[in-house]
C-alpha positions as semicolon CSV with decimal commas, in nm:
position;residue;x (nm);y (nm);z (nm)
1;X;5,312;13,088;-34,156
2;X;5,141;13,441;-34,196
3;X;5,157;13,569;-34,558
4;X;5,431;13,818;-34,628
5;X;5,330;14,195;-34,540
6;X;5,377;14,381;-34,885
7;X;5,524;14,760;-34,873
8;X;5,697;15,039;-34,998
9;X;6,011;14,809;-34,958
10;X;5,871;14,573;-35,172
11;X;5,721;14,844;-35,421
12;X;6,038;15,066;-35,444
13;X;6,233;14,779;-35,580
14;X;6,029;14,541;-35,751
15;X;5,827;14,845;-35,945
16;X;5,979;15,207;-35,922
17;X;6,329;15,126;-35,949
18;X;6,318;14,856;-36,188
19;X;6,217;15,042;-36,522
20;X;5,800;14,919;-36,451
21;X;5,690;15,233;-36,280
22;X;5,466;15,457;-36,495
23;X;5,438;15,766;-36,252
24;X;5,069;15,713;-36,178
25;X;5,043;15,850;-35,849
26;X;4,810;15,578;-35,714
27;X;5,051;15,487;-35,439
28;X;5,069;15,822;-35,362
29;X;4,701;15,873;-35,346
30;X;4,621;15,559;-35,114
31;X;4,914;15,639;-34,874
32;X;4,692;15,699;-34,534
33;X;5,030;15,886;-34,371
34;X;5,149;16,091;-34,652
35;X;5,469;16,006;-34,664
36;X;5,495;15,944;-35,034
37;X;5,567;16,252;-35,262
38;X;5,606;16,309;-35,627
39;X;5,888;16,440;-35,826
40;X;5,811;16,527;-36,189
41;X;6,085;16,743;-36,248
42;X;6,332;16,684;-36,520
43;X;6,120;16,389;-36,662
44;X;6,151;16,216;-36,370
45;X;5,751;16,145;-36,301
46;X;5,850;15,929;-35,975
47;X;5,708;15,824;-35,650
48;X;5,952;15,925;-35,346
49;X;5,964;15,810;-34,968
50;X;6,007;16,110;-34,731
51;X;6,396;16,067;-34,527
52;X;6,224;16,133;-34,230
53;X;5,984;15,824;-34,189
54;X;6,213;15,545;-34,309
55;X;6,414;15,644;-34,595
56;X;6,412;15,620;-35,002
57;X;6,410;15,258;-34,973
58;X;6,185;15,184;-34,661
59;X;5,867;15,292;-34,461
60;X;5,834;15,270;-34,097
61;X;5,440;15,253;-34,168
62;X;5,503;14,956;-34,398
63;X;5,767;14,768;-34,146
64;X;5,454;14,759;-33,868
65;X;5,188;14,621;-34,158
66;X;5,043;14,879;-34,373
67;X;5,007;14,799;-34,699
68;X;4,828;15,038;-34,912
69;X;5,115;15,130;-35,167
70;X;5,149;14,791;-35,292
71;X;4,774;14,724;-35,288
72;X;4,710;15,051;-35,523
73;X;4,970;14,967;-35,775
74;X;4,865;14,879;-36,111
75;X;5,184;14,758;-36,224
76;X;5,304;14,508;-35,882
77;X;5,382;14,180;-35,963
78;X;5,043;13,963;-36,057
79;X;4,842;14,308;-36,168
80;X;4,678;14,230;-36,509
81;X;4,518;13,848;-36,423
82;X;4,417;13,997;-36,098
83;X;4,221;14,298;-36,227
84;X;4,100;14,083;-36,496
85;X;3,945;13,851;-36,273
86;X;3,831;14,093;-36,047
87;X;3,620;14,283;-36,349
88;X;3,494;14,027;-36,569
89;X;3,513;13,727;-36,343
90;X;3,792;13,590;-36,570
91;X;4,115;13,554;-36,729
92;X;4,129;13,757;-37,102
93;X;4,116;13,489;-37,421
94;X;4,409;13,491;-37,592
95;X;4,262;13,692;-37,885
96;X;4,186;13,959;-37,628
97;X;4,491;14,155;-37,655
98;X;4,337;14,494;-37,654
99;X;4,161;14,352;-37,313
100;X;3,780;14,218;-37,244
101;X;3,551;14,390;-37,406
102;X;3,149;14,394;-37,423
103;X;3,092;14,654;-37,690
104;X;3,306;14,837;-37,956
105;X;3,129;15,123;-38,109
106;X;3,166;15,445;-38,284
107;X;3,110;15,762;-38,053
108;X;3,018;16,138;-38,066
109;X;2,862;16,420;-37,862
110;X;2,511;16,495;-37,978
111;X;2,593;16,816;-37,826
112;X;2,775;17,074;-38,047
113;X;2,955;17,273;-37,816
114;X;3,021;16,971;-37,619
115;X;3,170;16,850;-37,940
116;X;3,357;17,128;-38,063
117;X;3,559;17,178;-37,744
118;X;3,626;16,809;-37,732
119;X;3,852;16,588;-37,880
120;X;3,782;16,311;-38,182
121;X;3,388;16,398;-38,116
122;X;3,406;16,472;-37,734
123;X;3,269;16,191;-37,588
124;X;3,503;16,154;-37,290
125;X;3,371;16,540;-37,222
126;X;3,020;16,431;-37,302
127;X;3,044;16,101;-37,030
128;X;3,197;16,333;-36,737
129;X;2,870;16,632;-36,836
130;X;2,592;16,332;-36,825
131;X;2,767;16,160;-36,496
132;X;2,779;16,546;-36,280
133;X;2,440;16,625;-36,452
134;X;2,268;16,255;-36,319
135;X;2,420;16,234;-35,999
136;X;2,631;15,908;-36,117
137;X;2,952;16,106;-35,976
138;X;3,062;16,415;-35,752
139;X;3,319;16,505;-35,955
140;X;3,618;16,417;-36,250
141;X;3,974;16,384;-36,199
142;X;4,139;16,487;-36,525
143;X;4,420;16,710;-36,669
144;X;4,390;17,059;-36,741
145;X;4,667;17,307;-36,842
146;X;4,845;17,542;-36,617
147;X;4,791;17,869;-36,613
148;X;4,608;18,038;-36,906
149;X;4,722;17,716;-37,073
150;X;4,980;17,911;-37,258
151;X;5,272;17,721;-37,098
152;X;5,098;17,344;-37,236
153;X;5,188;17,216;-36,882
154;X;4,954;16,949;-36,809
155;X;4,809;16,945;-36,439
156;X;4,590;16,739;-36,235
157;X;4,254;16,897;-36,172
158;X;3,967;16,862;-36,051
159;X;3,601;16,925;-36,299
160;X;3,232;16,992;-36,095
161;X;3,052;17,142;-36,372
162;X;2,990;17,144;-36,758
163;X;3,135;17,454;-36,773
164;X;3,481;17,280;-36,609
165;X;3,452;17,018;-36,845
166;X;3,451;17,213;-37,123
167;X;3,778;17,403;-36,999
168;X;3,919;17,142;-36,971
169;X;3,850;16,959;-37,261
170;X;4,155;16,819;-37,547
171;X;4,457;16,647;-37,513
172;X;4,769;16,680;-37,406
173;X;5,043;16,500;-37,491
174;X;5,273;16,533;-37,229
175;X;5,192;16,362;-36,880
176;X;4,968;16,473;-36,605
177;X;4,906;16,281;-36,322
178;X;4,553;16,345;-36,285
179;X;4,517;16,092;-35,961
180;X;4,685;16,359;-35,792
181;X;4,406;16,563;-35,752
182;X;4,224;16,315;-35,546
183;X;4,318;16,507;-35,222
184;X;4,164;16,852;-35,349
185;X;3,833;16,639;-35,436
186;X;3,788;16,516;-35,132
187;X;3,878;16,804;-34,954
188;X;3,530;16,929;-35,120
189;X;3,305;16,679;-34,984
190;X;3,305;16,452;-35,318
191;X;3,262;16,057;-35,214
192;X;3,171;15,972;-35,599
193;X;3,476;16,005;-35,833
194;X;3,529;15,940;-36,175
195;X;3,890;15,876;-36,324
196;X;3,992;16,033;-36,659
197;X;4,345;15,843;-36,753
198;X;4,548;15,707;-36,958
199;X;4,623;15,266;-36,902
200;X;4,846;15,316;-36,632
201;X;4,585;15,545;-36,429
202;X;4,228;15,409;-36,551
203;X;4,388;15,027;-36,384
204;X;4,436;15,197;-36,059
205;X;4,092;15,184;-35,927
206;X;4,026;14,868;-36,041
207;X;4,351;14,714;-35,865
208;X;4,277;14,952;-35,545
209;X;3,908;14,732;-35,559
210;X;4,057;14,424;-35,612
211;X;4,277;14,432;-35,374
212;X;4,083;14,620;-35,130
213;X;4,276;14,937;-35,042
214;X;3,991;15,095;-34,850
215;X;3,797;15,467;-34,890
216;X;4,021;15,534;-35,173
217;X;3,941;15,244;-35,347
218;X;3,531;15,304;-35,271
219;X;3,556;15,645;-35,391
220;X;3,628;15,561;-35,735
221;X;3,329;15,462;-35,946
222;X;3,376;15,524;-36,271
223;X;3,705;15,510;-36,507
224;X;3,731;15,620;-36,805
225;X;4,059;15,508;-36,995
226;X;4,274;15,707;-37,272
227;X;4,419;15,470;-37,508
228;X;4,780;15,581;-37,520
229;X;5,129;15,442;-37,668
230;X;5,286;15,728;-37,452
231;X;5,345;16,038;-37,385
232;X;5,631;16,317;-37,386
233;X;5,872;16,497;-37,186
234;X;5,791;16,887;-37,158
235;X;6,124;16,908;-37,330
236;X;5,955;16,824;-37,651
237;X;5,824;17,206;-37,639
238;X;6,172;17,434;-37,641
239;X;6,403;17,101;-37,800
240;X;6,167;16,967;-38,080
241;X;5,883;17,188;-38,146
242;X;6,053;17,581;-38,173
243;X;6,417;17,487;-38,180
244;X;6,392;17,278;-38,515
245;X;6,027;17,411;-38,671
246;X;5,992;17,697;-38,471
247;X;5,667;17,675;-38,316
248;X;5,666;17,870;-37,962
249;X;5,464;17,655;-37,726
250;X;5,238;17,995;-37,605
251;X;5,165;18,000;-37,980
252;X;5,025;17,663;-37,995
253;X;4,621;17,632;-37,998
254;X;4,575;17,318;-38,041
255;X;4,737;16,976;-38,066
256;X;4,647;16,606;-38,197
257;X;4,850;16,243;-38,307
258;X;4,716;16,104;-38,607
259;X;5,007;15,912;-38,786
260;X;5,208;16,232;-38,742
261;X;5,216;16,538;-38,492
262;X;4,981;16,791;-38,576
263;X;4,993;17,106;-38,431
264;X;4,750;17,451;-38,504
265;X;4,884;17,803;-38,449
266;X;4,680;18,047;-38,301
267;X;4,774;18,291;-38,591
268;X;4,564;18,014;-38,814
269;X;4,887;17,805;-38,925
270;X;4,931;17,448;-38,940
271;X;5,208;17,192;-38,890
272;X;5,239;16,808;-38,896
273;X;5,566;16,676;-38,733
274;X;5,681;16,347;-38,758
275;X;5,663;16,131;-38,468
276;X;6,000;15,981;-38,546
277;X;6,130;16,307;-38,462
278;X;5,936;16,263;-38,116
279;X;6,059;15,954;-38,022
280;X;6,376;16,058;-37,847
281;X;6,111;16,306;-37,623
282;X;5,907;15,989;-37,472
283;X;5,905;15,982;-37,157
284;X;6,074;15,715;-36,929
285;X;5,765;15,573;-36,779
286;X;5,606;15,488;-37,079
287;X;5,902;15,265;-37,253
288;X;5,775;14,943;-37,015
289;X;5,386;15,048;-37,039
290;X;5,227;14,761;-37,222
291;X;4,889;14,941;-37,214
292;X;4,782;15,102;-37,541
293;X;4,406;14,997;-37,516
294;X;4,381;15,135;-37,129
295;X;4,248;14,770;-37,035
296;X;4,060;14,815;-36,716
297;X;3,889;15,145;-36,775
298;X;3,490;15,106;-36,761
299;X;3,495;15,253;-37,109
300;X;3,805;15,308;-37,319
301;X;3,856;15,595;-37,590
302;X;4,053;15,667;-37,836
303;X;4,053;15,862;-38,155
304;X;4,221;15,618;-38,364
305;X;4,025;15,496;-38,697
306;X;3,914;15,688;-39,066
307;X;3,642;15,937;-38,876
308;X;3,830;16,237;-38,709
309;X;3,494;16,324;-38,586
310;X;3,439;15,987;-38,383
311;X;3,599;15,833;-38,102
312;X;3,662;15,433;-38,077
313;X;3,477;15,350;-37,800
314;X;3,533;15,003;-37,566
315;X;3,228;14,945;-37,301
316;X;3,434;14,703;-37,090
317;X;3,249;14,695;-36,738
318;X;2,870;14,632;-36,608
319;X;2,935;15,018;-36,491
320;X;3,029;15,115;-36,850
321;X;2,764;14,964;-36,999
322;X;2,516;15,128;-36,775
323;X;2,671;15,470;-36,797
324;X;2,705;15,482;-37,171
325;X;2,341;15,334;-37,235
326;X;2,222;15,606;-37,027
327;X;2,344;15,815;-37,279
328;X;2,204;15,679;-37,567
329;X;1,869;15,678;-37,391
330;X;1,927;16,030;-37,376
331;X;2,052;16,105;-37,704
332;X;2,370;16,250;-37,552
333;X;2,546;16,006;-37,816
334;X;2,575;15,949;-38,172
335;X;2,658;15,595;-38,212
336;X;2,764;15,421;-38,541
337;X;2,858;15,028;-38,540
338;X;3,232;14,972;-38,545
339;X;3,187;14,778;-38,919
340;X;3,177;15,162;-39,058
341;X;3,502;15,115;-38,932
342;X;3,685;14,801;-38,897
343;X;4,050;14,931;-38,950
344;X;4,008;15,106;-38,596
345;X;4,000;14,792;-38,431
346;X;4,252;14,664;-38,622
347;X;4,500;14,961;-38,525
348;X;4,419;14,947;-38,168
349;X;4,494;14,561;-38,182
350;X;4,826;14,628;-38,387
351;X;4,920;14,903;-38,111
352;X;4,792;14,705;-37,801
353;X;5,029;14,394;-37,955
354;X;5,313;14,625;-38,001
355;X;5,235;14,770;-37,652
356;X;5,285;14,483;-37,450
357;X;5,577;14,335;-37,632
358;X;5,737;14,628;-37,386
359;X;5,642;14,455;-37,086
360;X;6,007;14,293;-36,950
361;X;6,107;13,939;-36,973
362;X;6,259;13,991;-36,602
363;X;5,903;14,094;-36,486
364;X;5,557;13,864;-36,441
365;X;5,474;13,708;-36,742
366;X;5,134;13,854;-36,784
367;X;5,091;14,060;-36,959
368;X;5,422;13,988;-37,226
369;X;5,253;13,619;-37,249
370;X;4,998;13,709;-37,483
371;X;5,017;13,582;-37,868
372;X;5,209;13,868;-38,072
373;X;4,905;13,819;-38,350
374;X;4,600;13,659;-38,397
């Protein structure tokens, strides 16, 4: 009996209709017949199937055999032991919970305008300058903000140069579905892209390799993961920040989460806001995402940890490794051992636990099956 043909049919139910669907795009991205759209509007941050071509709930591409959607989808059915093995040859240990890992360091720039324009000491900026600058990629998929950047929405874009890089650098807080601009990368001749993300995206080309969903999947060679408990609805701007403290989002410079919201002004103020007050702004897709520690990334980031001028940095892949002791080599990096440190691992361990306790009982067990401590 031939094995069942996966599809959109398959994907619309088991994935963006049942609560599991984080609005990464990467269906989107690997559809060969665009026939897949996106709607972020009103928080939505959802796949859609064109009327035309088969309906919300069906594909006519899919019905005769293709089966790209499913194949790109880092959150259908078996996902997690599949990219595991795939990576690392393996299934994670149990004590793994933040994901395999074959180096946890301390990170920063070397470069000091490289890291003063990034964030936590600008190493993601510093990977994507010393990939364009030694021909390890064409170009970086990442977020940028719209506009003059006065509006803080986050877009997909596309970064060629240092000088892009740095534009683009910092974080946003609200989502951006930065596999989007895939189409505009290619459309420029790139065949070597790297992936900036948070879980949800950085697994994408790792489950488009594993499960061999064609150019797209060859395309990507390098991603870089942002470790993320979520992210918020635009409507944290008018309904949180300047209805209750006042803080007009085209007054806003600059933005980090360290235990509470912080927020500088551009006339020199600043704020904290508690997240609690932020909770009710978190967008949908993230309330089943049990990636904090973005777990199939070739290096993970985050600035989590008692050095606001570091960034906790997870080598995870052979790729990784290569890529960020290239940098060292070339003294792009300050490194500092992670025992200058040790409550950063322990936070991203607590928040990787709490994490994938979201994961559904109704769903695979992987990833909810691991221990909740160890």
């Amino acid at each position: 009996m031939a094995p069942e043909k996966l599809h959109w049919a398959h994907l619309y139910k088991e994935v963006v209709t049942s609560g599991l669907c984080t609005g990464c795009t990467a269906c989107i991205v690997a559809c060969p017949y665009d026939v897949l759209k996106y709607d972020d509007e009103g928080g939505r941050y959802k796949p859609f199937h064109v009327l035309e071509d088969g309906g919300r709930e069906d594909c006519t591409h899919g019905a005769r055999g293709c089966t790209l959607c499913t194949r790109a989808c880092p959150r259908f059915r078996d996902w997690e032991p599949e990219i595991d093995t795939f990576l690392f040859g393996r299934s994670r240990d149990e004590h793994e919970v933040e994901g395999v890992a074959s180096q946890i360091v301390l990170a920063r720039a070397t470069d000091p305008e490289v890291h003063a324009a990034g964030q936590d000491g600008g190493l993601v900026s510093a990977l994507l300058i010393w990939a364009l600058e030694h021909d390890v990629i064409d170009v970086a998929l990442t977020s940028a903000l719209e506009g003059d950047g006065t509006s803080w929405k986050a877009v997909p874009a596309v970064v060629r140069t240092r000088d892009e890089v740095l534009a683009t650098a910092g974080s946003r807080y609200t989502y951006s579905a930065n596999p989007l601009a895939y189409a505009d990368a290619i459309s420029g001749g790139a065949e070597r892209i790297a992936l900036v993300g948070m879980g949800c995206q950085a697994s994408a080309p790792a489950v488009m390799a594993a499960r061999k969903a064609g150019k797209v999947a060859r395309r990507f060679v390098l991603s870089i993961g942002l470790m993320c408990s979520k992210t918020f609805d635009d409507a944290i701007f008018p309904e949180l920040f300047e209805a209750r403290y006042g803080l007009a989002r085209e007054n806003i410079l600059k933005m980090n989460i360290k235990g509470v919201f912080q927020v500088w002004m551009r006339d020199g103020s600043f704020h904290e806001i508690p997240l609690k007050e932020a909770r009710e702004f978190t967008r949908e897709g993230c309330k089943m995402c049990p990636d904090f520690a973005a777990e199939h990334a070739d290096i993970s980031t985050g600035g989590i940890g008692a050095f606001n001028d570091c960034t906790l940095t997870v080598v995870r892949t052979e790729k990784g490794a290569e890529v960020f002791q290239g940098m060292v080599d070339d003294k792009a990096l300050e490194v500092r051992p992670i025992e200058d440190d040790p409550g950063a691992v322990a936070l991203m361990r607590k928040l990787s636990r709490a994490s994938r306790k979201r994961w559904p009982e109704t769903a695979v067990p992987m990833p909810r099956r691991m221990p909740s401590a160890s």
